[in-house]
VEXSENU-654036 format. One record per residue (C-alpha): chain; x, z, y; residue in three letters. Coordinates in steps of 0.02 Angstrom, whole numbers, plus 50000, padded with zeros to 5 digits. Each point is the difference from the previous one (the first is absolute). Example, Ala and Ser with C-alpha at 12.3 -4.5 7.8 and 13.67 -1.06 7.14 Angstrom:
{pt 'A',{50615,50390,49775},'ala'}
{pt 'A',{50069,49967,50172},'ser'}
This chain:
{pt 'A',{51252,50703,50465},'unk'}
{pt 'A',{49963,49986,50182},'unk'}
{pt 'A',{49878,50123,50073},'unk'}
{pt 'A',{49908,49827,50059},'unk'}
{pt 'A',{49965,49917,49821},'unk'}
{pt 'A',{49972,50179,49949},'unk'}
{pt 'A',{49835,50009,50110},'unk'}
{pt 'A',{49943,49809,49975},'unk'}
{pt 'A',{50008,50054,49812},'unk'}
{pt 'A',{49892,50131,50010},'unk'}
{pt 'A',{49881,49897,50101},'unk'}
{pt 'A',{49994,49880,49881},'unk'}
{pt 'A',{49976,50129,49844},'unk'}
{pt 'A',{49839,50053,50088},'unk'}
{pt 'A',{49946,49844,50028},'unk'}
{pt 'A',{50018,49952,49842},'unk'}
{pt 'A',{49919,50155,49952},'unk'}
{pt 'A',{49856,49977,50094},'unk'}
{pt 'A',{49951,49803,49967},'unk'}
{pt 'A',{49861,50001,49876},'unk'}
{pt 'A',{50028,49815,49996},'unk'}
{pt 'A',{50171,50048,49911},'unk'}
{pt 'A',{49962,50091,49858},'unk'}
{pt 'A',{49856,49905,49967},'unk'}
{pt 'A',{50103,49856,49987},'unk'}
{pt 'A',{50138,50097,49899},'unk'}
{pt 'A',{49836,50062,49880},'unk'}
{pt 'A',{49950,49816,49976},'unk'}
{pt 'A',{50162,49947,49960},'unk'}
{pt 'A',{50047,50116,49845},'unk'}
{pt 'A',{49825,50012,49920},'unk'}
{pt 'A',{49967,49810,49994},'unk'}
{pt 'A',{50178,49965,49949},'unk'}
{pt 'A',{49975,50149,49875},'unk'}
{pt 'A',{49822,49948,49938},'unk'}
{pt 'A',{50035,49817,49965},'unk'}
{pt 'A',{50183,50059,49907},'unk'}
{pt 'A',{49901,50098,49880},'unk'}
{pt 'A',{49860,49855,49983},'unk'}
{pt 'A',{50153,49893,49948},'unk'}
{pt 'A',{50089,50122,49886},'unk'}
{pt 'A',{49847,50052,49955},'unk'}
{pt 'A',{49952,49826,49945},'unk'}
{pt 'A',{50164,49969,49914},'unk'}
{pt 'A',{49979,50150,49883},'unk'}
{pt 'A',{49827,49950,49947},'unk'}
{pt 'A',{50021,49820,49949},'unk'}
{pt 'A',{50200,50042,49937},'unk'}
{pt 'A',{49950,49940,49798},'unk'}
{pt 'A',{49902,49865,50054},'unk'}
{pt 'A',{50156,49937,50101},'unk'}
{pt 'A',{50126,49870,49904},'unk'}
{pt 'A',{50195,50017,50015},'unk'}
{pt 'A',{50021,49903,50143},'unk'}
{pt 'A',{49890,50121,50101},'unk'}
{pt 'A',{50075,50133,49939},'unk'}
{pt 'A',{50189,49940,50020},'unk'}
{pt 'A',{49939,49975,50185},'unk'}
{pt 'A',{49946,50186,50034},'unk'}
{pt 'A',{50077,50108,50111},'unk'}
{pt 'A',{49950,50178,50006},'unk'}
{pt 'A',{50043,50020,50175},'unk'}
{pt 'A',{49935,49861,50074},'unk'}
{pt 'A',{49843,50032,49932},'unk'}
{pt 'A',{50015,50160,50063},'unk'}
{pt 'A',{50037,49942,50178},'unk'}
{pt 'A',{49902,49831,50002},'unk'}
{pt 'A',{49848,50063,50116},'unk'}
{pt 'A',{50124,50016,50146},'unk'}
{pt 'A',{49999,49808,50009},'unk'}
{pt 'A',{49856,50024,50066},'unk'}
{pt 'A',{49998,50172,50105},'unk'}
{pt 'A',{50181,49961,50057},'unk'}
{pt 'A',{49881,49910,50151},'unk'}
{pt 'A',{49928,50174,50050},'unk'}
{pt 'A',{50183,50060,50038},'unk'}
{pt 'A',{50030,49852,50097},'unk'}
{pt 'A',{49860,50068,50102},'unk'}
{pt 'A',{50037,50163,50031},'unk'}
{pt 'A',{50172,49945,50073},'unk'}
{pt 'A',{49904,49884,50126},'unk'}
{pt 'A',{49890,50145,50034},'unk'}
{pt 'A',{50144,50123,50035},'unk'}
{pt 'A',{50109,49873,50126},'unk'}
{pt 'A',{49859,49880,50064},'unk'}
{pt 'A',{49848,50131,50019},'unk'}
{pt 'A',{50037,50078,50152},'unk'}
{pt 'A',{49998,49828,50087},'unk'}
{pt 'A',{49819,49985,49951},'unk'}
{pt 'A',{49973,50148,50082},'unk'}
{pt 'A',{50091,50016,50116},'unk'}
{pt 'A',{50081,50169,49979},'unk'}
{pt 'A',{50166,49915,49983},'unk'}
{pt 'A',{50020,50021,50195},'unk'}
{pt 'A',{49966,50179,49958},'unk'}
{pt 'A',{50157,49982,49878},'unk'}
{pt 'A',{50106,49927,50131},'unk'}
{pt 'A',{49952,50126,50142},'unk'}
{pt 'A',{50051,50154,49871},'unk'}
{pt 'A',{50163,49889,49953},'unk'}
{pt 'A',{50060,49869,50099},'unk'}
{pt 'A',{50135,49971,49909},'unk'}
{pt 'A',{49949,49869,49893},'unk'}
{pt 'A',{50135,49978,49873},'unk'}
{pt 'A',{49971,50201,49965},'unk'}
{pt 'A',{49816,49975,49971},'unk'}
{pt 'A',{50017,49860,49881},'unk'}
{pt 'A',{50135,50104,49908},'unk'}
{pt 'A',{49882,50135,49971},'unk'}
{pt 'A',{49841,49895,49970},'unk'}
{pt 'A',{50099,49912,49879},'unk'}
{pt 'A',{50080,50155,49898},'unk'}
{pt 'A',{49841,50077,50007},'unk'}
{pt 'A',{49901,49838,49929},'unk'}
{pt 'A',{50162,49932,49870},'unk'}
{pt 'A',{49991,50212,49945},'unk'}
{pt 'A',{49794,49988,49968},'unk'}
{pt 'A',{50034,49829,49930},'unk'}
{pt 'A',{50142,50043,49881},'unk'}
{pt 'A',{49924,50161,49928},'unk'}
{pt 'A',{49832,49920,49970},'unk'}
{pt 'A',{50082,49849,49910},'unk'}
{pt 'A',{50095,50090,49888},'unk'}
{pt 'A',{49868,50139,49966},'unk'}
{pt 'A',{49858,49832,49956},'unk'}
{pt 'A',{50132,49930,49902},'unk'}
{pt 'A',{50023,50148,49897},'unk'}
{pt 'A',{49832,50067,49981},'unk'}
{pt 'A',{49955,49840,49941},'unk'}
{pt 'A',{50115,49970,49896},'unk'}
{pt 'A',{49971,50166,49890},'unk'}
{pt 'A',{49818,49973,50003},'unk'}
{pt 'A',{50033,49830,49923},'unk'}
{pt 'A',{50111,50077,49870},'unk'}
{pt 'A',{49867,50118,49959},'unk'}
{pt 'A',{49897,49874,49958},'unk'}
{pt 'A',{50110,49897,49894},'unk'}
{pt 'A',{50076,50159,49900},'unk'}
{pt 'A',{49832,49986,49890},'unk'}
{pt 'A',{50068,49813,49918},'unk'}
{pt 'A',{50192,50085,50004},'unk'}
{pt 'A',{50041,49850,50143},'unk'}
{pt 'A',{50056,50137,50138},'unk'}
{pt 'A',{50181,50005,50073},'unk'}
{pt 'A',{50104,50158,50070},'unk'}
{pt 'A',{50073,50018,50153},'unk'}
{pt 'A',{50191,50013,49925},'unk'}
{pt 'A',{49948,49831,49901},'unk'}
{pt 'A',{50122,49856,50061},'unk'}
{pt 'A',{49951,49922,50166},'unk'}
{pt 'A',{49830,50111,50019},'unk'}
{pt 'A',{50051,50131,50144},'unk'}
{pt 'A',{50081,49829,50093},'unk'}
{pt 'A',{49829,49895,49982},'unk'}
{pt 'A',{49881,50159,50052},'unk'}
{pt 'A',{50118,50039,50162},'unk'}
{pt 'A',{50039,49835,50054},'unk'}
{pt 'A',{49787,49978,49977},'unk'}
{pt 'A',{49984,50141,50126},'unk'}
{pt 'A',{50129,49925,50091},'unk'}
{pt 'A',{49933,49807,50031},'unk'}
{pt 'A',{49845,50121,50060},'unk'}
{pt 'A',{50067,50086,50114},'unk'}
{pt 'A',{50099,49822,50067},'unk'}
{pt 'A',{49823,49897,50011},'unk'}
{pt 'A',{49944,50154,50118},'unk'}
{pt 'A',{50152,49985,50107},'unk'}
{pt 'A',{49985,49826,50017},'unk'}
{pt 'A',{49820,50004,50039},'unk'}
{pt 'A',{50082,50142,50139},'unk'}
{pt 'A',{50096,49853,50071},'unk'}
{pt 'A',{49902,49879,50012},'unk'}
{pt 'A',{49866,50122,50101},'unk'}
{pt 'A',{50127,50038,50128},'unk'}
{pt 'A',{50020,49820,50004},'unk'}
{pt 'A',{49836,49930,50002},'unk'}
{pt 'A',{49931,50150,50092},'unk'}
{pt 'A',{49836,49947,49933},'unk'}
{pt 'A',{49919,50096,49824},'unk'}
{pt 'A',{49884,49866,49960},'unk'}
{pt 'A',{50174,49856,50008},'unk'}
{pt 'A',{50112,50094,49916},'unk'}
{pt 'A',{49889,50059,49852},'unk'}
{pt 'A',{49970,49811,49988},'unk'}
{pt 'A',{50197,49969,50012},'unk'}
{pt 'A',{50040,50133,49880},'unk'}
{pt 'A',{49871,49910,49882},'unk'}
{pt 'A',{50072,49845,50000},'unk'}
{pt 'A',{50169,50057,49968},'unk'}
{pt 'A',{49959,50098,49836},'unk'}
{pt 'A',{49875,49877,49946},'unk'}
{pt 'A',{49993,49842,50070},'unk'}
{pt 'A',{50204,49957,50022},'unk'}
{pt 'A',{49993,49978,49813},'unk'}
{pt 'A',{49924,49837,50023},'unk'}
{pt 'A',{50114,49923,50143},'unk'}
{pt 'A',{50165,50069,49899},'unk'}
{pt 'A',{49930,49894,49844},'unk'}
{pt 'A',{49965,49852,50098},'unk'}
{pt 'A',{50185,49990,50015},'unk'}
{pt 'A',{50053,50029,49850},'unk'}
{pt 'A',{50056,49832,49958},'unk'}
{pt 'A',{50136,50027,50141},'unk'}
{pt 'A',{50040,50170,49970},'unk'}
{pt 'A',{49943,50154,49911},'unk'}
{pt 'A',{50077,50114,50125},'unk'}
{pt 'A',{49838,50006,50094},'unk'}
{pt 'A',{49925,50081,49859},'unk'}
{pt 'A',{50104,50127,49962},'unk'}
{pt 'A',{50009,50048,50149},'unk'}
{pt 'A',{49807,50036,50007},'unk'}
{pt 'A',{49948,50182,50005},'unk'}
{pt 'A',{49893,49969,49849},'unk'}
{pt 'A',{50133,49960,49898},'unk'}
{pt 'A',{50095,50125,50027},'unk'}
{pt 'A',{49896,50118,49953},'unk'}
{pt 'A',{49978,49941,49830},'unk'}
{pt 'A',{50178,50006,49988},'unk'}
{pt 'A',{49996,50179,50049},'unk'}
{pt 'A',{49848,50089,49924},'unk'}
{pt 'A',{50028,49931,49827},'unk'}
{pt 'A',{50127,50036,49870},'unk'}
{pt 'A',{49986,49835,49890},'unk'}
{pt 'A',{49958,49853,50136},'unk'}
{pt 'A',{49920,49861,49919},'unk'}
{pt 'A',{49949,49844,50074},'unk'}
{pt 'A',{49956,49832,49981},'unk'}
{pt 'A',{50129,49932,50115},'unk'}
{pt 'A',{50132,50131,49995},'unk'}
{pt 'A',{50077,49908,50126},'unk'}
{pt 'A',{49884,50049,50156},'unk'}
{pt 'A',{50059,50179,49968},'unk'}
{pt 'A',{50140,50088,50083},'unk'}
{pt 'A',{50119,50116,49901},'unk'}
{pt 'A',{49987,50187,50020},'unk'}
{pt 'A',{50135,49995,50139},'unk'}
{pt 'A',{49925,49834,50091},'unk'}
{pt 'A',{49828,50104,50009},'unk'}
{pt 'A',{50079,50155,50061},'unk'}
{pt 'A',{50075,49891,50161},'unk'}
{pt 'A',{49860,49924,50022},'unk'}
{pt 'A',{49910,50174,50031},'unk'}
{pt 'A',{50147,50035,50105},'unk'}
{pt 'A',{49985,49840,50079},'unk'}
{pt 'A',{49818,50032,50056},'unk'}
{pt 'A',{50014,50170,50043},'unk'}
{pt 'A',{50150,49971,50136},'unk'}
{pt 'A',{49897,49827,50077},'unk'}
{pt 'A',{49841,50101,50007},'unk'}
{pt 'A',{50078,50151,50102},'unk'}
{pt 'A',{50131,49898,50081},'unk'}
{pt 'A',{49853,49872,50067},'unk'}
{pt 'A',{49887,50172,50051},'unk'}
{pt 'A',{50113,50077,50078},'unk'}
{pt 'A',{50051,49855,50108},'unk'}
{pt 'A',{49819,49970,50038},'unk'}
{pt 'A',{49978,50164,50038},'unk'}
{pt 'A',{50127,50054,50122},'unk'}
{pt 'A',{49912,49860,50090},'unk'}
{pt 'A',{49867,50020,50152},'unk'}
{pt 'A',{49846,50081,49912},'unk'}
């Protein structure tokens, strides 16, 4: 490693460090996803006899477990708009620039430093909430193990889409240069692309499973049911298309970055 990234990563660890805004953000992100998991599991567990065999044949321990980061997966969008598109709000990305010119080295280290956070926060809200759900669901004998077919895949590859929404929301800040437009871009992407991919459907259904949504159901569940299995992509499909995102999100910001400030 050159002595050059070396430096710029160390700059950007105390940065990092050093941003309230971050860890606020990263705070937000794993209690609400966390709080409205165990609401849901919670939920489940409660009403389980009251529920007929249709409801029941439809239940997915993980998913439960993991279904309040449909919601929270937003705040991690954030943080990696925060983490590439902040300092333009400020300013201090001249600052940036004057301690490394070289561009392509400071979005290198800005973006291992950010994909690092991102990654081990995913995983770590993933897995946290996952064994709180299980906690929960042990008392009606509905919990799952870890070494249980298909579990470990759905929990990682939960922590995984996580850490992939952040990145994206990354690009699109070195992009758009602008927190306020991006947060609304990443928005519409998770949530609102849904509803464009449907409108389609009667030409193709590629569209929609190529949605980031979609994916993730694929991912973070270990039985995947749905009323039109044919929206959903395949375990492989939804791994590429996490691929596919990642490498247009840091392809796009680092073209837009290496650009005039």
């Amino acid at each position: 490693m050159s002595d050059a990234l070396t430096g710029a990563l160390a700059s950007e660890l105390v940065k990092l460090r050093s941003l309230r805004s971050t860890w606020i953000t990263a705070l937000a992100a794993v209690s609400f996803g966390l709080a409205l998991s165990l609401m849901d599991v919670s939920h489940t567990a409660d009403s389980w006899p009251r529920l007929n065999a249709s409801d029941k044949a439809q239940f997915d321990p993980v998913g439960d477990s993991l279904s309040g980061f449909a919601f929270a997966v937003l705040a991690f969008g954030v943080l990696g708009v925060v983490a590439a598109g902040g300092e333009y709000a400020t300013g201090l990305i001249r600052t940036t620039l004057t301690a490394t010119p070289r561009r392509a080295v400071a979005y290198a280290a800005k973006t291992l430093v950010t994909g690092g956070l991102a990654l081990v926060l995913g995983e770590l809200a993933a897995f946290i909430s996952f064994f709180s759900g299980q906690a929960v669901l042990a008392g009606r004998h509905l919990d799952v193990g870890l070494g249980q077919p298909g579990v470990l895949r759905a929990v990682s590859c939960a922590g995984l889409y996580l850490f992939v929404v952040t990145m994206v929301g990354y690009g699109l800040g070195a992009v758009i240069r602008h927190t306020a437009g991006a947060i609304a871009a990443v928005f519409a992407l998770v949530y609102l692309g849904y509803g464009a991919a449907k409108a389609v459907e009667g030409w193709s259904y590629l569209p929609s499973k190529l949605m980031l949504s979609n994916a993730a159901d694929t991912l973070g569940q270990v039985h995947a049911h749905a009323l039109h299995p044919e929206r959903i992509p395949s375990v492989p499909f939804a791994l590429c298309d996490l691929a596919l995102y990642l490498t247009l999100a840091l392809a796009c910001g680092a073209w837009r970055f290496t650009r005039d400030a």
